[in-house]
Structure formats: structure tokens, C-alpha cells
C-alpha positions, 0 to 999 in steps of 0.5 A, a space after each residue: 217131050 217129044 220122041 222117036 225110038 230106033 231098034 237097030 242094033 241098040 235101043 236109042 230113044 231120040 228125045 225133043 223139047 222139054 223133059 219134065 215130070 209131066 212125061 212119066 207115064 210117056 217114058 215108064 212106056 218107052 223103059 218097058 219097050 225098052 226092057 222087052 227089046 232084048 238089046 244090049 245097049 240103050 242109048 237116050 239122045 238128049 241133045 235137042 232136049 232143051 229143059 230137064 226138071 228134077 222130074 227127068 232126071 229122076 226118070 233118067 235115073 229110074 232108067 239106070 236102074 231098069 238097064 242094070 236089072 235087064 245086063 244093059 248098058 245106058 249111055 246118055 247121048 250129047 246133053 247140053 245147055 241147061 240139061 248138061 248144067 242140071 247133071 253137073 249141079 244135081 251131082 249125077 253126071 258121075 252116075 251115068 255113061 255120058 258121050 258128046 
């Protein structure tokens, strides 16, 4: 996985290739960046994210929790192809805030 994050206004973490489990110790340092921005709003691009495992989603989710214990909104941004398809079959496309 690659990224960039942006802090102008919001908090957004624009994402490239591949979300898998081997990206945690990467993205557990983005969530703390994340949680000390003092933003009121992240938002996670995922639209040139071309595969995510269950190992991203379960990031994905981690990072639900973080934003709900810090009074921030979490929108997932422009997932497509095989991740948008990995959120309707893992069920958890109802659990987040998604945008085209």
C-alpha cells in the first residue's frame, strides 16, 4: 500500500495499490496521526485501491472505532472493483459512511 495524507480541513488519507494485512503496522501509524490531528472529519480515498483482504477491511473497521472514540466522522471515499465488491460480500458496507 502506498499513501499520502492531506490535513486541510480534514484528515484524508489518500491510498494506492494493494490494502492488505501486511500494511497494519503502516496504517496503526496513519490512525495515530489521525487521532492527534484534532480534525473533525477523516476521510480515506480508496478509489486507486485496486485489492483489499480481510486484513484491510478489519484495519478499516479498527478505524471506525478510533474515529467514534475521538467524536470524528469516517467517510470512505470512491471504493470500487474488487474492494467496493469486498464491502457488499463482507456485509459491511452498511457499517460505514461511503461516497462515489
Amino acid at each position: 500500500m502506498e499513501c499520502d495524507v492531506e490535513k486541510l480541513g480534514d484528515f484524508t488519507v489518500f491510498m494506492r495499490g494493494r490494502f492488505t494485512f501486511n500494511d497494519t503496522h503502516q496504517f496503526t501509524k496513519i490512525l495515530d496521526e489521525m487521532t492527534d490531528c484534532g480534525c473533525n472529519r477523516t476521510v480515506i480515498d480508496l478509489e486507486k485501491v485496486d485489492y483489499i483482504d480481510s486484513g484491510g477491511i478489519g484495519m478499516l473497521l479498527h478505524a471506525r472505532e478510533k474515529a467514534e472514540e475521538n467524536a470524528m466522522d469516517l467517510l470512505l471515499r470512491a471504493p470500487t472493483g474488487q474492494v467496493e465488491r469486498m464491502f457488499k460480500m463482507s456485509g459491511f458496507k452498511d457499517l460505514f459512511q461511503i461516497s462515489a
